[in-house]
N, C-alpha and C positions, 0 to 999 in steps of 0.2 A: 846338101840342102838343109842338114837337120837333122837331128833324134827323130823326132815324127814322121819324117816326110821316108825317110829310109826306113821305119820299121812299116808305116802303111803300103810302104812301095812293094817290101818283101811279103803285103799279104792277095795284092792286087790280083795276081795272076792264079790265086784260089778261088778267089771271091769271083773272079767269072766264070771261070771253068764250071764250078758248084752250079751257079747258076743256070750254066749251058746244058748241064747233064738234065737239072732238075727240068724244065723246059722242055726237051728232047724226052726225058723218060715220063714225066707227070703233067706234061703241059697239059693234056686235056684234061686230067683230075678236076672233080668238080668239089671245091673246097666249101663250098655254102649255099644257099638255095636263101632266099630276099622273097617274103612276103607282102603283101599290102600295107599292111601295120609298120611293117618294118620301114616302107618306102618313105612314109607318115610320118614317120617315128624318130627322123635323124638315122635311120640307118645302122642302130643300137642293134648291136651283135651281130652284124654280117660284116664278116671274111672277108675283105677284101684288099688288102695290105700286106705287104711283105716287111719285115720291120724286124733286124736282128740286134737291136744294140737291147734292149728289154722286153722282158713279156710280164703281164702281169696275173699271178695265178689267183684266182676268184678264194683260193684258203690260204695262201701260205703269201699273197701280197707281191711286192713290187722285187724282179728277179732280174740283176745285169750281166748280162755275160754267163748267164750260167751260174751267176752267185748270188743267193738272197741279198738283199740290201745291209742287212742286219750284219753282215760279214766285212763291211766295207766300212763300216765307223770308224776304223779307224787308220783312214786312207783319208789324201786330200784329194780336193775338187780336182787336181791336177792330175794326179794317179787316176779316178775315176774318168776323166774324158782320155788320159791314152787307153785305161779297160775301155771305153765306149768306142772309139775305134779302129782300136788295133785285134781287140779281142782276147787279151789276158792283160795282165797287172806290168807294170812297168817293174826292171834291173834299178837297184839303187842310183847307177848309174843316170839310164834313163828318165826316173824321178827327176832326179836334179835338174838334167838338158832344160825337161818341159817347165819345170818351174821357174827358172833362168827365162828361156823362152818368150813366157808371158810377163815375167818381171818384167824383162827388158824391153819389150813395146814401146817404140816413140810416143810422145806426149800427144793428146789430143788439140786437132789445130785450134788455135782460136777463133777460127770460122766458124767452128760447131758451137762451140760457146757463143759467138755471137748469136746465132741463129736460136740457139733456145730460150737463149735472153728476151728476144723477141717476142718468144710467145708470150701471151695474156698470161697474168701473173696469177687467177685461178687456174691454168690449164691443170689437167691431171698430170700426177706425174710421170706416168705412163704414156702419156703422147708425145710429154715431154725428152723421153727417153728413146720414144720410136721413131720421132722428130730428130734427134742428135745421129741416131744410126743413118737416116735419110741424109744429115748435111754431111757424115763421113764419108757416104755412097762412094764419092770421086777419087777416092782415096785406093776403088778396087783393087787386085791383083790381077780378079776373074777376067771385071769388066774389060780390062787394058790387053788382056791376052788373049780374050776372044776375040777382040779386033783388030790387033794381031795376026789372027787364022792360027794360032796353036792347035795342033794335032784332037780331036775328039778324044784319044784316051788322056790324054794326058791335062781334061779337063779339069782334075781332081787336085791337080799339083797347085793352081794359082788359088783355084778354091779353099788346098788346106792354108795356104797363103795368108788369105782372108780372116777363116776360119780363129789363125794363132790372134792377129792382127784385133777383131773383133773382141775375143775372148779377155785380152789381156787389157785394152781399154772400157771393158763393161764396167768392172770396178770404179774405176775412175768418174767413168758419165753418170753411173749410178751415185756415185756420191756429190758430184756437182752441181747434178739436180737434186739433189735435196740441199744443199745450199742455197740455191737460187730459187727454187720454189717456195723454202718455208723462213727464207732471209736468217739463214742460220753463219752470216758474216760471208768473208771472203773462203772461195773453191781452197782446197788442201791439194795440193799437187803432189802425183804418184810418188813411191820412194822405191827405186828396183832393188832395195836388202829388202824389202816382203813381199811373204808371198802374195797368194790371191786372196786370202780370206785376210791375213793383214792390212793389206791394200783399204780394202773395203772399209774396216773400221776406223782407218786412219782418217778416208777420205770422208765418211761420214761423220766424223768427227769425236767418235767412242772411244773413251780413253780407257776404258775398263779392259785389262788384262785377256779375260775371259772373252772375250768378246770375239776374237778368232775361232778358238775351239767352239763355240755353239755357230758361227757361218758354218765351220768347215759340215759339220755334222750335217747342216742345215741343207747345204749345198749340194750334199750328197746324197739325202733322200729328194731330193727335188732336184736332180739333175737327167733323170728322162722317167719318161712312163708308156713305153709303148709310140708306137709313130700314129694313133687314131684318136690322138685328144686334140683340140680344137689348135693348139699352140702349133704342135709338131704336124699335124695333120696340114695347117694353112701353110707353115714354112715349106713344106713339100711340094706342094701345088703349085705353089710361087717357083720354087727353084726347078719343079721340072720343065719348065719354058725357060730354062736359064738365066733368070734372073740371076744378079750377082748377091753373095749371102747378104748382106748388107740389106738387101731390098725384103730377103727371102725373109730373114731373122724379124726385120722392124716389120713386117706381115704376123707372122706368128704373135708379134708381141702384142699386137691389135686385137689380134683373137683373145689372147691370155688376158687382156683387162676387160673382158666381158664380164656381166653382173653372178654370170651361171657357171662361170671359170675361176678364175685366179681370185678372184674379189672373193673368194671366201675366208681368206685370216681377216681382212679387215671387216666383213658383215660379222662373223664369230666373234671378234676382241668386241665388237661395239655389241651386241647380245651381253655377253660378260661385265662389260663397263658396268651397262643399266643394272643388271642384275646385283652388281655390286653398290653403287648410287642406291637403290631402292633397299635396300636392307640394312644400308647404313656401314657395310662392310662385306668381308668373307660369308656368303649366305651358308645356313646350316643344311644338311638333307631335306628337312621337310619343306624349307622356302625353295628350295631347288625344283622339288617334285611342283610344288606351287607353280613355280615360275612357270616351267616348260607346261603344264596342261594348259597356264592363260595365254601360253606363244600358239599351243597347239590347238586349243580352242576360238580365238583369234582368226585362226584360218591361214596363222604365218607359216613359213618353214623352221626349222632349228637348223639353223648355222651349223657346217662343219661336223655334221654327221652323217654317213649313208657314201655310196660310194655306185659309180658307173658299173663295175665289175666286180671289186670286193663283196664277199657276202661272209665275212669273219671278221675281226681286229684287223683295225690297219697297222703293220709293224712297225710303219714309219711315226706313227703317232706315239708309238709306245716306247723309241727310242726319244723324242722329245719329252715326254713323261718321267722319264729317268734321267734323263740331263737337269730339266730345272729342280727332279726332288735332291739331284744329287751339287747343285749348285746353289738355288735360288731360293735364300734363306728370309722369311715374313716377305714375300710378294702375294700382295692379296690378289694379281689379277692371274698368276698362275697356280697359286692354293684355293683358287675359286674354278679354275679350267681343272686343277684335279680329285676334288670332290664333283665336281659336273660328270668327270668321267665314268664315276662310277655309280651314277644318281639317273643320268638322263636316256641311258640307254633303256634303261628298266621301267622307266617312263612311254618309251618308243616303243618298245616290245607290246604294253598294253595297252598302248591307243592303235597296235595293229597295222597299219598302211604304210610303214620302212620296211621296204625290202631290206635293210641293214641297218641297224638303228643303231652300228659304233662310229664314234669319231672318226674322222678321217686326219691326216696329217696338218689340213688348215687350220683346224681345231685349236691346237697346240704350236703355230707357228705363229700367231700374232702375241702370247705372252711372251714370246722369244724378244722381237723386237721392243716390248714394252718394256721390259726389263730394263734394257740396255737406253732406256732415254728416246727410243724413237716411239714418239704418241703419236703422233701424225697419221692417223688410220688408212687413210687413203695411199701414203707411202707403201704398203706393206705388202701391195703385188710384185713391187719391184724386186725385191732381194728373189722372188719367185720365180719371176724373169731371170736375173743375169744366173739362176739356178740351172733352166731350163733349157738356157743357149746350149750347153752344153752336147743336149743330147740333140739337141733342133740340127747342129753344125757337125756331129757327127755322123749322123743318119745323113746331111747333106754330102757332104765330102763320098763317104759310101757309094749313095746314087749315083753321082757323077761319077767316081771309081766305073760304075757297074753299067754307063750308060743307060740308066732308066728314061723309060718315055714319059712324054706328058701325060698329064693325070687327067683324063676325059672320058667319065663316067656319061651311059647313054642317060637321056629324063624320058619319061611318059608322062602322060597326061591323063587327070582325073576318069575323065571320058573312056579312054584307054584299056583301065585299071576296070571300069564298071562294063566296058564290054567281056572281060574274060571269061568263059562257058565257067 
């Protein structure tokens, strides 16, 4: 079947067993207790999810497989999704398989093209992309095997099917749509001698060298966070009524272009811009401190600071911090993100009300793109996305490995909630 499919297949019959013990021995374990607030509240910090491909630690930040992220810089996206899930680092060998692997993906149909052609030529690029995953849809492994009747364990296998299938065309639709969205000429058609972060520059049309090395890095810190952030959380939901990944993934990415989600490199690079416009260039400290108390007095938010769980530096941030000082020579919109870094936080600290007033990874991911020629603000959830699948389609494949049931949390009602003694 495959590198992948034989080293997942050698992990399968752990991965239930574990499961079965834990069940049998702690199923009644009561992992969290859900307050009123909390019901209110989005459900911010209750337990409720099982989720092995990352955890994220509130000091020491985003942790895969038991390895801080900070250890994997220097791993491709491709080594990173067999660590996501196999659950160690790929054999040189191995390496190569999955790299090949996703290279070699058949072309995407020109049905899908047609079909995003279609859309209105404002569409986001983001619907646009969730759109081309919807006209792939037909293209299942899953969908074609469930109907079928393939066996229930062995739901996993057409899944990772999908999974390779998806992954190795994201580049590609990710760069077409931005061809067709911001009329940057005729699509650039895959080349399988690159990899997946080659792929990507090619197809978006970045001639600059560098321009792999800062994906790859890129892709690796935003390649999962835990299965309870809005992207990976919706993907879930979706696939545990079995939808085919295709349906599951172009769900999640719906979630991920929400304003309170993924839209943070592009609210933070455009915070930046202005800051930059208004001062006529690279602002000094003191217009910094300036700027952020008339954002904070305003009543606005500061872009790309503060963080759901983190409550110290986000690491992910500080490996992009060190890439552009160590690449990206007179860019004022990232020599303006790294005097912000060390200006705005101390700003937050004494206006009091951020629970974590450091940057978070968005912060520092929209001068990535800006650098390399893509200004197009609104583009810049996407490289977020085909980051994200990664761990969205690993955490699925898993599931289905492990048989999980659908995701049907009970509701109450206000009423409910105001009767309780």
């Amino acid at each position: 079947m495959g590198v992948l499919h034989d080293a997942f297949a050698a992990t399968v019959p752990a991965l239930r067993a574990r499961r079965a013990e834990v069940l049998k021995q702690q199923g009644d374990r009561v992992i969290s207790q859900v307050s009123a607030a909390q019901a209110f509240g989005g459900m911010r910090d209750v337990r409720a999810l099982v989720c092995d491909t990352s955890v994220v630690d509130p000091d020491r930040g985003l942790i895969i497989r038991s390895i801080p992220v900070l250890q994997l810089l220097d791993r491709t996206p491709e080594e990173v999704f067999f660590l996501l899930l196999i659950g160690r680092l790929p054999l040189a060998d191995e390496s190569s398989a999955i790299r090949a692997t996703l290279a070699g993906q058949p072309r995407v149909p020109e049905a899908v093209w047609h079909a995003v052609e279609a859309m209105p030529r404002d569409a986001h690029p983001m619907a646009m992309l969730s759109g081309a995953l919807l006209a792939m849809e037909h293209e299942s492994a899953f969908a074609r095997a469930f109907e079928e009747g393939v066996a229930r364990d062995d739901y996993w296998r057409a899944s990772l099917d999908d999974a390779l299938r998806l992954l190795g065309s994201l580049p590609t639709l990710a760069g077409g749509v931005y061809h067709i969205r911001y009329g940057r000429g005729p699509r650039l058609a895959h080349d399988p001698a690159f990899d997946w972060a080659e792929n990507y520059g090619h197809m978006l049309g970045v001639h600059d060298p560098l321009f792999a090395a800062a994906f790859r890095r890129a892709a690796v810190l935003q390649s999962d966070h835990e299965g309870g952030n809005v992207c990976a959380f919706t993907c879930h939901v979706v696939g545990s009524v079995l939808s085919n990944p295709y349906l599951a993934v172009s769900a999640g990415f719906n979630g991920l272009a929400g304003p309170l989600h993924g839209r943070s490199a592009q609210e933070s690079t455009q915070w930046v811009l202005a800051a930059i416009e208004r001062y006529g260039g690279v602002p000094a400290k003191e217009q910094i401190e300036e700027y952020t108390w008339e954002t904070l007095k305003a009543g606005r938010v500061v872009p790309g600071h503060g963080h759901a769980v983190l409550r110290g530096e986000d690491p992910r941030f500080t490996a992009m911090l060190e890439f552009g000082r160590a690449h990206f020579v007179r860019d004022d919109v990232f020599e303006t993100v790294s005097r912000m870094a060390g200006v705005v936080p101390e700003v937050l600290k004494k206006h009091g009300k951020a629970k974590n007033p450091h940057p978070n990874v968005d912060f520092g991911m929209g001068a990535l793109w800006h650098h390399f020629g893509v200004t197009e603000l609104a583009y810049y959830t996407v490289p977020f996305a085909i980051s994200l699948a990664m761990g969205m389609l690993a955490q699925l494949v898993i599931n289905r490995a492990l048989g999980s049931p659908i995701v049907r949390p009970r509701s109450v009602t206000t009423e409910w909630i105001r009767s309780l003694p």
